[in-house]
Backbone bond lengths (Angstrom), bond angles and torsions (degrees), N, CA, C in turn:
res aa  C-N    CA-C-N  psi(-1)  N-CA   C-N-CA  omega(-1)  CA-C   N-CA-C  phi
1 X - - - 1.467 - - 1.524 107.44 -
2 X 1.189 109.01 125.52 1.351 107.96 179.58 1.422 139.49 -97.68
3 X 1.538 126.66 116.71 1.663 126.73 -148.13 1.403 115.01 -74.70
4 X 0.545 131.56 143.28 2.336 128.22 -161.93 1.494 72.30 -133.41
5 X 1.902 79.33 156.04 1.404 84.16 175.25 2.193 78.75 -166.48
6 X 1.261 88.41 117.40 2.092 104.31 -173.53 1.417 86.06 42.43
7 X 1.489 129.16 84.18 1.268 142.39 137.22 1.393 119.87 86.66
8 X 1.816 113.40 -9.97 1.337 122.71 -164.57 1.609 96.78 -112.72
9 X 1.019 111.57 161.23 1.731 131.76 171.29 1.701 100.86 -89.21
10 X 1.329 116.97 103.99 1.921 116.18 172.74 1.568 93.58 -107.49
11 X 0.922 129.44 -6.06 1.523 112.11 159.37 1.557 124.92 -175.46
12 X 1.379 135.68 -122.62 1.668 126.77 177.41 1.750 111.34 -172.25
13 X 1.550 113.21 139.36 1.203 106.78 166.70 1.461 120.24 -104.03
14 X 1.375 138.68 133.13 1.646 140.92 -127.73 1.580 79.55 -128.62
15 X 1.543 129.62 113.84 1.388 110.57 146.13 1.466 116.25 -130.54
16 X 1.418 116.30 140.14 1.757 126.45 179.74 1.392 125.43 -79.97
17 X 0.795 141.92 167.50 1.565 144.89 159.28 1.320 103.05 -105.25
18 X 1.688 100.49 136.60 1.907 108.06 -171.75 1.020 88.29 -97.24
19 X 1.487 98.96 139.84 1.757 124.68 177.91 1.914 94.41 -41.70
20 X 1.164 107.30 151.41 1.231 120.22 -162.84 1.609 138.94 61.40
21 X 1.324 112.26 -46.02 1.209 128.20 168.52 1.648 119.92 -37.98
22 X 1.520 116.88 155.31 1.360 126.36 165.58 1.586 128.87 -55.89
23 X 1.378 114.57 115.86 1.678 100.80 177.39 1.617 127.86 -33.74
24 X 1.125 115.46 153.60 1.578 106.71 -179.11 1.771 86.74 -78.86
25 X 1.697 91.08 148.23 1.575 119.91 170.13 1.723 121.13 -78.69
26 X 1.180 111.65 -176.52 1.340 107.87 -176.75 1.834 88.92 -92.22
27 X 0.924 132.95 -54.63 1.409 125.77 168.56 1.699 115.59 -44.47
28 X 1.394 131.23 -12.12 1.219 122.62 153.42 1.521 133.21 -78.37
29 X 1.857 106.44 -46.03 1.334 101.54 133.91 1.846 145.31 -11.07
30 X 1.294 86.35 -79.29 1.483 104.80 160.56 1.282 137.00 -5.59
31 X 1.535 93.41 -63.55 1.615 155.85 -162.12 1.759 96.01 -69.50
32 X 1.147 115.18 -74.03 1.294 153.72 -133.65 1.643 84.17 -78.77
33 X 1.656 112.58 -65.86 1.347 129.04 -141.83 1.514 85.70 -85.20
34 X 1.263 151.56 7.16 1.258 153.68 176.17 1.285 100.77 -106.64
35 X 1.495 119.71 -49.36 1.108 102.62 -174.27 1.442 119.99 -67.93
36 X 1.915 119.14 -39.62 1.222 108.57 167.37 1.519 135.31 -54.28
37 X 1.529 102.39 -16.49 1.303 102.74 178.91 1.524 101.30 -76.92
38 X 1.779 129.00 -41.04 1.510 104.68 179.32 1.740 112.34 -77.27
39 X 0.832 128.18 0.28 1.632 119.13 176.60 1.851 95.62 -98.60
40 X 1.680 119.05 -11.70 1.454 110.84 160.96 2.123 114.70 -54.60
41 X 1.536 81.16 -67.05 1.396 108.66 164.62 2.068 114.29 -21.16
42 X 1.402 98.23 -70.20 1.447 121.41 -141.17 1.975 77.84 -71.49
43 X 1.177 101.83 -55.10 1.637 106.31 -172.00 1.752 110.15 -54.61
44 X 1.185 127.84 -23.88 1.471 122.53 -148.21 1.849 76.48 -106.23
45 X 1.557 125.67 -26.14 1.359 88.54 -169.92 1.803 100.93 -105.40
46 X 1.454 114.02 -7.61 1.190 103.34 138.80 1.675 135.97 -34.15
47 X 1.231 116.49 -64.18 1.462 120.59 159.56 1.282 123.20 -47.84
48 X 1.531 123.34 -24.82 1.316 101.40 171.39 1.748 109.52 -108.32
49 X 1.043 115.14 10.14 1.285 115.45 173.23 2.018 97.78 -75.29
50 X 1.419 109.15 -48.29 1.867 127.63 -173.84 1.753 87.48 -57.61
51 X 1.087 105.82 -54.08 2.065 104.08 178.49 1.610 119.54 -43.44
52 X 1.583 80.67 -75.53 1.479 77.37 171.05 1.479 150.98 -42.56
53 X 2.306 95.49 -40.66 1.311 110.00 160.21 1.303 138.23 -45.73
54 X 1.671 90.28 -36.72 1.765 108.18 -152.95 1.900 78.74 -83.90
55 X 1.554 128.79 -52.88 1.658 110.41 177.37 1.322 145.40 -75.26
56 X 1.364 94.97 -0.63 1.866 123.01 162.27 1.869 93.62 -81.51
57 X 1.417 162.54 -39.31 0.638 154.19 116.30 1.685 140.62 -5.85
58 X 1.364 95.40 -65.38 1.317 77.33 158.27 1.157 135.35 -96.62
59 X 1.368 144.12 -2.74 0.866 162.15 142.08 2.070 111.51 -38.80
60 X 1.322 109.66 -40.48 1.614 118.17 171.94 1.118 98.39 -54.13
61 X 1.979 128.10 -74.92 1.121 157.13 137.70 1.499 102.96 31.11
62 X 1.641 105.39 -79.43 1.224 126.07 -165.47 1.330 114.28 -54.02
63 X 1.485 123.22 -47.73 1.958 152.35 -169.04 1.241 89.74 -97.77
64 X 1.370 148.02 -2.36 1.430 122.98 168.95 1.394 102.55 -104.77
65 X 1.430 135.68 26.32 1.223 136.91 -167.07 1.716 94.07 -140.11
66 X 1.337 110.73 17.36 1.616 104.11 -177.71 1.097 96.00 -127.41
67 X 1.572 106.65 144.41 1.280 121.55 -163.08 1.730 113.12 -92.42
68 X 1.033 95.39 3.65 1.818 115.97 163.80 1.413 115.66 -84.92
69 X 1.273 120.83 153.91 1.730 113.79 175.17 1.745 93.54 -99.01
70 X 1.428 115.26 147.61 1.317 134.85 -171.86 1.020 100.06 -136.72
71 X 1.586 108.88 126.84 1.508 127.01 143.76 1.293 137.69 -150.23
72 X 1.462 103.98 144.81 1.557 124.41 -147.99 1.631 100.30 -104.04
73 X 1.080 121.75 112.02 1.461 139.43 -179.54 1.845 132.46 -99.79
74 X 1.008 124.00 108.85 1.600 102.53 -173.85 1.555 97.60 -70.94
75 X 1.741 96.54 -162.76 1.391 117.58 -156.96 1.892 98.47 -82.63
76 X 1.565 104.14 -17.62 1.664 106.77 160.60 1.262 121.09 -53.94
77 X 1.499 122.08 -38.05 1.015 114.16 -136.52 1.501 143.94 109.48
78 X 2.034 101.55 -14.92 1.231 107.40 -173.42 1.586 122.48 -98.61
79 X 1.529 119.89 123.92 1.517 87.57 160.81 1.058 170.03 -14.93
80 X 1.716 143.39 81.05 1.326 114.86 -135.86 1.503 81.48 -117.57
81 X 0.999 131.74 -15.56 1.663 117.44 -157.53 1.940 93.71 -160.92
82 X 1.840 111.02 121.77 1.560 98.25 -177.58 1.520 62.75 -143.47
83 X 1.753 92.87 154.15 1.689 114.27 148.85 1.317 139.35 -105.18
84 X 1.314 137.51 156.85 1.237 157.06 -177.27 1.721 98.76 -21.11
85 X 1.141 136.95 -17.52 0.802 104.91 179.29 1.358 117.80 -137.77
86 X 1.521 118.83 39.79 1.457 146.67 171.77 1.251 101.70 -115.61
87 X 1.431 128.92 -22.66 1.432 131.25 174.22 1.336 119.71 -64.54
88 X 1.439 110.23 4.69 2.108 94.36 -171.28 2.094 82.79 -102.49
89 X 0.978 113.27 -14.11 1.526 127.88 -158.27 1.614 108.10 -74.15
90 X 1.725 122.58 -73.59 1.412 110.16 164.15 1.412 133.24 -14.93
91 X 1.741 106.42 127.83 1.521 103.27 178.41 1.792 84.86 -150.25
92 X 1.174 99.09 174.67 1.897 120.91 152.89 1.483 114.71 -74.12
93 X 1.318 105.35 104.22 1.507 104.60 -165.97 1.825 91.26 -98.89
94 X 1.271 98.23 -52.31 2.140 103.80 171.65 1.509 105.70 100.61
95 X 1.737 90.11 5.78 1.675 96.61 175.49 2.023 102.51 -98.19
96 X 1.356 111.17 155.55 1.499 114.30 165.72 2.140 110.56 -104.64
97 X 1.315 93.81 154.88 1.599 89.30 165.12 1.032 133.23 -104.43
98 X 1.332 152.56 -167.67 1.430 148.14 177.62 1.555 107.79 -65.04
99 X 1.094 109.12 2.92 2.002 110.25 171.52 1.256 97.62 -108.55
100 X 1.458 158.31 -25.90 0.956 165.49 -161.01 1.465 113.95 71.26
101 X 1.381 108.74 23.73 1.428 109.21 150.52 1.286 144.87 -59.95
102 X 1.254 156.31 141.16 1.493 131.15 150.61 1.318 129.67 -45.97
103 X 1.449 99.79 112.26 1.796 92.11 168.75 1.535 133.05 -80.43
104 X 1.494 94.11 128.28 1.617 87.15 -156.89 1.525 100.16 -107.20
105 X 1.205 130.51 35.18 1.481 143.45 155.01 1.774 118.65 -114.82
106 X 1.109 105.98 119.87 1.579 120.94 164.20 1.502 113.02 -59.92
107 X 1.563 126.63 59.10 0.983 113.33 -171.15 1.766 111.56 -108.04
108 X 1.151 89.23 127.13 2.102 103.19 179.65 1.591 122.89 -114.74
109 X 1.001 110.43 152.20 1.984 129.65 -172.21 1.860 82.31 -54.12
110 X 1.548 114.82 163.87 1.535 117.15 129.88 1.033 136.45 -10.59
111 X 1.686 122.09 -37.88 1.325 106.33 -145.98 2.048 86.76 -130.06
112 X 1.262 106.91 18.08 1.360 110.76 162.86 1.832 118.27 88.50
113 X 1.331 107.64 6.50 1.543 142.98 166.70 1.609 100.04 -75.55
114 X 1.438 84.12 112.43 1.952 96.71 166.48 1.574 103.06 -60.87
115 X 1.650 109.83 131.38 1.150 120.54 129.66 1.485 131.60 -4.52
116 X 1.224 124.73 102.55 1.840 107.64 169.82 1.495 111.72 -79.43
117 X 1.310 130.72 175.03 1.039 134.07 -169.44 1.480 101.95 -74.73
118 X 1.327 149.85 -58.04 1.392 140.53 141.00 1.352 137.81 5.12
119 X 1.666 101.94 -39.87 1.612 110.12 167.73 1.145 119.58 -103.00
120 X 1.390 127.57 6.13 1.854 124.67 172.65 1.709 96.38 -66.85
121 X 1.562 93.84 131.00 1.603 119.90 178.27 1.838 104.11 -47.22
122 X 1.454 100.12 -67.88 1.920 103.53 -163.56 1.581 103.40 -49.14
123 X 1.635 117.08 -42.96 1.512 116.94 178.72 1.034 108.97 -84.73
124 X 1.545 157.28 -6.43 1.282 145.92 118.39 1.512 141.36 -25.09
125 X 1.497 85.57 -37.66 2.044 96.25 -175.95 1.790 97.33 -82.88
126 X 1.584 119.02 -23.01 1.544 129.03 -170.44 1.607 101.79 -82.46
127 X 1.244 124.12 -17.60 1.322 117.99 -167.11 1.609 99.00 -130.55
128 X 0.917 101.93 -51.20 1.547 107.24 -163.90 1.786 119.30 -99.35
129 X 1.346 113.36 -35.59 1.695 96.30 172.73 1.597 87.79 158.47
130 X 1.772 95.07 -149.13 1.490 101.28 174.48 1.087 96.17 -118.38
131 X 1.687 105.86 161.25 1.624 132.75 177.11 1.324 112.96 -112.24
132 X 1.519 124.62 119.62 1.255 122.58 -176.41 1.679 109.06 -126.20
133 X 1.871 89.65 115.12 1.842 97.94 173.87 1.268 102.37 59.73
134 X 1.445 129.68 80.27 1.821 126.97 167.60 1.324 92.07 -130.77
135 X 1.639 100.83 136.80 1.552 125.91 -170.15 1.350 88.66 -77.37
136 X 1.183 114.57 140.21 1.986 117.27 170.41 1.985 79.14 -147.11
137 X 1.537 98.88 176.45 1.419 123.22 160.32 1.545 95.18 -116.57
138 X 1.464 113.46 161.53 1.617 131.46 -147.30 1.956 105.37 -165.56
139 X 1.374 115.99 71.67 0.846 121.86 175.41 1.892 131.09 -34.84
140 X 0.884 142.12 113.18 1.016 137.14 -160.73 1.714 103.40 -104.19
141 X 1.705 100.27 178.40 1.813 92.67 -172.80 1.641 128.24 -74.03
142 X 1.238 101.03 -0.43 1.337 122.07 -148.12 1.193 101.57 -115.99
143 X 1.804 118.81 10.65 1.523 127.72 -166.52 1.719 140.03 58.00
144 X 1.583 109.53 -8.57 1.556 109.07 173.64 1.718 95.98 -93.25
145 X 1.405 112.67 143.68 1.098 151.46 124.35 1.731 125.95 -1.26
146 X 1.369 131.02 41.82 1.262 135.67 -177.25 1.856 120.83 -62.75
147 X 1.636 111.18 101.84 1.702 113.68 172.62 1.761 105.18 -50.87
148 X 1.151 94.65 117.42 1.608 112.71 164.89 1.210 130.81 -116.24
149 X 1.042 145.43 173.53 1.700 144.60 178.90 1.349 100.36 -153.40
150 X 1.545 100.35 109.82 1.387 113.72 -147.45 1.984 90.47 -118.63
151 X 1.608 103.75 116.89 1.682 95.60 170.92 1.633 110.17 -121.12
152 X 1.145 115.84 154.68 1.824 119.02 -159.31 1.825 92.89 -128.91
153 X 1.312 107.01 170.88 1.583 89.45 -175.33 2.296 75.48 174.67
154 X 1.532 105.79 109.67 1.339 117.08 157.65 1.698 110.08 -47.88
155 X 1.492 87.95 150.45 1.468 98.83 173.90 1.923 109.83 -129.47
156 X 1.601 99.34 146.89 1.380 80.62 -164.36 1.806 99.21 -138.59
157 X 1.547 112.76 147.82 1.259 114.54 -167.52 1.739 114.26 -81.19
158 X 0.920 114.46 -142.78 1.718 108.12 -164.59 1.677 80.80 -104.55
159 X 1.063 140.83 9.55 1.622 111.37 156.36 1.279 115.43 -136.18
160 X 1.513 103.67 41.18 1.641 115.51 160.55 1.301 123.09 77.81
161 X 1.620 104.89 10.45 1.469 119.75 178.52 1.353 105.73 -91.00
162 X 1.569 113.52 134.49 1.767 111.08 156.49 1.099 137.71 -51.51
163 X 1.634 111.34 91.06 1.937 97.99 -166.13 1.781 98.48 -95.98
164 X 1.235 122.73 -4.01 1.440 109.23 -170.74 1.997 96.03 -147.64
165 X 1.690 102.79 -156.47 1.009 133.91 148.09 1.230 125.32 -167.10
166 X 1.360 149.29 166.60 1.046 166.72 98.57 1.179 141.32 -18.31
167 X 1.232 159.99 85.23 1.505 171.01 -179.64 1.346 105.86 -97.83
168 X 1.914 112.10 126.28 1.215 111.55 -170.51 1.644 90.62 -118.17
169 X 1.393 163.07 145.83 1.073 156.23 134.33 1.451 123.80 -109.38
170 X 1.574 111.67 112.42 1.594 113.45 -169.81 1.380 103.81 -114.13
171 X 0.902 122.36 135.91 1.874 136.62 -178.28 1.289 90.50 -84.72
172 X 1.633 103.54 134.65 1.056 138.14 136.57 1.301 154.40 -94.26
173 X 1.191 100.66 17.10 1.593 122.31 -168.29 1.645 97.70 -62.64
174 X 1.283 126.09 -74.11 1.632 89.48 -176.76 1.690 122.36 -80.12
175 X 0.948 127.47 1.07 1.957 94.73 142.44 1.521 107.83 -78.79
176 X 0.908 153.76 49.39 1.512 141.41 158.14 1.548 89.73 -138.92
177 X 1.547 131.01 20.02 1.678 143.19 164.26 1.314 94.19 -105.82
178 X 1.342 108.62 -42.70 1.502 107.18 -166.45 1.587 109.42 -90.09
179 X 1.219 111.44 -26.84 1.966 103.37 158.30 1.358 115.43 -67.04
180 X 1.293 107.76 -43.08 1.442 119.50 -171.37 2.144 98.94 -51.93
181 X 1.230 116.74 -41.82 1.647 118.51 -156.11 1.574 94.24 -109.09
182 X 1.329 116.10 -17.86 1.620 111.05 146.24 1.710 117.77 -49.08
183 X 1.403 104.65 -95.44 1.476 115.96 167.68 1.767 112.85 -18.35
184 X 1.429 102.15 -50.55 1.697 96.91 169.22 1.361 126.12 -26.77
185 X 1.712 84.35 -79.05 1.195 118.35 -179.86 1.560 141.56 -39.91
186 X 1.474 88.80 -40.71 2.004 114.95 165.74 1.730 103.95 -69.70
187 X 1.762 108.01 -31.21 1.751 86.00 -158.94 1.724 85.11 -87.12
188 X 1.322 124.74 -20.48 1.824 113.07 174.76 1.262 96.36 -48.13
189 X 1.236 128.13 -73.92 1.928 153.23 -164.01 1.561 96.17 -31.05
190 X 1.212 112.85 -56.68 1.843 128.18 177.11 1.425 103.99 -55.78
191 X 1.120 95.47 -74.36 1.390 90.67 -163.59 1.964 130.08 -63.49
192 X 1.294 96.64 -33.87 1.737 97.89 152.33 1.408 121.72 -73.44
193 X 1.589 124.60 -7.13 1.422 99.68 -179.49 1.556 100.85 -86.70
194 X 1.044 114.03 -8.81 1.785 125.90 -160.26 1.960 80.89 -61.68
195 X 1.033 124.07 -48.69 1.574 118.68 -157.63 1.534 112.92 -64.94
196 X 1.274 121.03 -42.28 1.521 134.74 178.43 1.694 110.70 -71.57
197 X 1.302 115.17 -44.96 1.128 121.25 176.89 2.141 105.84 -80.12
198 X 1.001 101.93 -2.34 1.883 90.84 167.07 1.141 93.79 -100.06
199 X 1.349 133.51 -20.65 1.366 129.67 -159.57 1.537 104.68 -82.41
200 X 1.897 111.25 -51.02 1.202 92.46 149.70 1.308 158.77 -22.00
201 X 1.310 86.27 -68.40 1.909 118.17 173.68 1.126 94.31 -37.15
202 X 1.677 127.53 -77.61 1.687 135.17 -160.06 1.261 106.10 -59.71
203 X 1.269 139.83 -54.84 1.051 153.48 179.26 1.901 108.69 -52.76
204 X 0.919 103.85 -41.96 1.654 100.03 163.25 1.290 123.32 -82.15
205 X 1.426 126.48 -25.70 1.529 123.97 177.79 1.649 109.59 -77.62
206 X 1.680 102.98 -27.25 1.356 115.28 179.13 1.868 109.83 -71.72
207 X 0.873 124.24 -39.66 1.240 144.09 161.06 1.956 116.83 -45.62
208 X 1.096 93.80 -49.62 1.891 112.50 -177.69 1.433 81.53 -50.14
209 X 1.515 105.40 -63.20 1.616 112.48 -135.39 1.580 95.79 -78.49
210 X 1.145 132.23 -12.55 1.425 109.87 -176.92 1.408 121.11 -121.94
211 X 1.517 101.18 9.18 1.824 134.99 164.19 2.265 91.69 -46.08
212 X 1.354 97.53 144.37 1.292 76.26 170.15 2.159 92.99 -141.11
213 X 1.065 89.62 147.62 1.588 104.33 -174.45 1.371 105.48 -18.66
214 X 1.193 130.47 -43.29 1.427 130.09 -155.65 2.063 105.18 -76.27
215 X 1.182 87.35 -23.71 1.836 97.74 174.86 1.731 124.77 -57.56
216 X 1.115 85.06 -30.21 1.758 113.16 155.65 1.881 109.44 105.15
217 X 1.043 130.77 -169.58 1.360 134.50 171.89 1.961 86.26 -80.16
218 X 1.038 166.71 -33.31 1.206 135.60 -133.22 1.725 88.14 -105.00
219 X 1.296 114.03 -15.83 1.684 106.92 -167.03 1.446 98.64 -92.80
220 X 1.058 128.57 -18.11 1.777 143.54 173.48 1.311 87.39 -63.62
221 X 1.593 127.37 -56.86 1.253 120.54 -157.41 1.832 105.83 -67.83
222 X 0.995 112.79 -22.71 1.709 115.06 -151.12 1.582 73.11 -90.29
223 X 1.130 129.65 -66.76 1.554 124.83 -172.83 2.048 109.91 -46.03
224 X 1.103 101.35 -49.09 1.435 88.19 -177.36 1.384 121.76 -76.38
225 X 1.425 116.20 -10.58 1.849 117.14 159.91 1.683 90.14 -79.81
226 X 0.812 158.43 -44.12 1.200 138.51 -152.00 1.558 99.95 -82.29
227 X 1.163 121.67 -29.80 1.861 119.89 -167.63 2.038 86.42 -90.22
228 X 1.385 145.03 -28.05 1.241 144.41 170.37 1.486 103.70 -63.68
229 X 1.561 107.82 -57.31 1.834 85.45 -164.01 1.543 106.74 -86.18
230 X 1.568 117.04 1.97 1.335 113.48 164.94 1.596 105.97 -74.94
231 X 0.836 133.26 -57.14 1.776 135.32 -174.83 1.739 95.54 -45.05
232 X 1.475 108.00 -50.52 1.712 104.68 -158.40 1.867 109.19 -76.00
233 X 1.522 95.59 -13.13 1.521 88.42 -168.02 2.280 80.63 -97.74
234 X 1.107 140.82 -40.01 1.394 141.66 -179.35 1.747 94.98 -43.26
235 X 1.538 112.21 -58.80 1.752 105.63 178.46 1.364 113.78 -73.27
236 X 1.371 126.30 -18.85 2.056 119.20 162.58 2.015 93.86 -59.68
237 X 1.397 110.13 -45.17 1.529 99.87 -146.46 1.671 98.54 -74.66
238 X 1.453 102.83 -36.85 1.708 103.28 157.59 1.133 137.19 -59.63
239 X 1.801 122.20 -21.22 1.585 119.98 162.55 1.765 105.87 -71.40
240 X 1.449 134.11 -43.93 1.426 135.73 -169.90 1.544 87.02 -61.84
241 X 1.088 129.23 -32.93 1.673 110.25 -158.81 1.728 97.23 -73.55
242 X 1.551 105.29 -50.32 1.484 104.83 -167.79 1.009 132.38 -70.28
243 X 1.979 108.42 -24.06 1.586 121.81 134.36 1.022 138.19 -13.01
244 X 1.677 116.79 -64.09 1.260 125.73 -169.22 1.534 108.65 -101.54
């Protein structure tokens, strides 16, 4: 009897008659052709259970090799798929989100202000849209505070319904080292030029004053651009300071 499986033959069931025994009946038949049809059945969703495995796999594979933390959410709300490097991050926060899930990220504004349940990314992309690049803080296991830029983005099945989302979170901790030793760096730059440029300054008013008429109007002039672009470059060296 032969097993179909979506219209095709993938294999056959072989049965004998034992020497002596009664021929098989039309009710053994019967028998037979049911059963190949459920081991048709049983095999084809076997295969797609091995499908599915083998692309839930690679697909893990794929997001555990990104240097972003990823996570894959159904239309609940639940985690279905995170990588290696969103895993040091989970804690008991004891807060819920706009799905009435538990949120199991410590996630806070810039300025060290919890998140309300309204602004978690995965229940944002389910209700509200996509999120592109938003600075949050992202508590880690180890208790400091990691800058992230966190983007969310719904996912939707073949009839336009939200069955998931996506959450991308990429650390930024060293560019916010490297603003941080920028900004340094400008208020050192400020603050030592302040010394050369007073020195100027004095050094030209000292100069005015002991200029004597006979030097003429053109040496007055060279002194009074020099006491102007000293003042204008002292207020540049005072905007970089307040800059940084």
């Amino acid at each position: 009897v032969p097993i179909r499986a979506r219209g095709r033959v993938i294999g056959g069931l072989c049965l004998v008659n034992k020497n002596g025994a009664a021929d098989f009946t039309v009710e053994d038949e019967h028998a037979i052709e049911q059963l190949a049809a459920r081991a048709g059945k049983a095999i084809e969703i076997a295969r797609l259970y091995q499908s599915e495995a083998l692309e839930r796999a690679w697909l893990q594979a794929t997001i555990d090799h990104m240097p972003e933390g990823v996570i894959l959410t159904d239309a609940r709300g639940l985690a279905q798929v995170k990588n290696k490097s969103i895993q040091a991050f989970p804690r008991d926060t004891g807060a819920m989100d706009l799905l009435g899930q538990a949120a199991r990220y410590d996630l806070r504004f810039p300025n060290g202000d919890p998140v309300p349940p309204d602004g978690r990314r995965p229940a944002g992309a389910l209700t509200d849209g996509v999120t592109v690049q938003s600075e949050f803080l992202l508590r880690h296991a180890d208790g400091r505070l990691v800058p992230m830029l966190v983007s969310a983005a719904p996912v939707f099945d073949e009839a336009g319904h939200r069955s998931g989302a996506v959450t991308v979170h990429q650390d930024i901790s060293t560019l916010k080292e490297l603003e941080h030793l920028r900004e340094e760096w400008s208020s050192i730059v400020a603050h030592d030029l302040r010394q050369p440029a007073g020195v100027i300054t004095v050094s030209a008013d000292l100069l005015a004053r002991t200029l004597d008429p006979q030097h003429g109007e053109q040496a007055l002039k060279v002194v009074h651009h020099i006491r102007r672009s000293a003042k204008r470059l002292k207020q540049m060296i005072g905007d970089l300071f307040d800059m940084s």
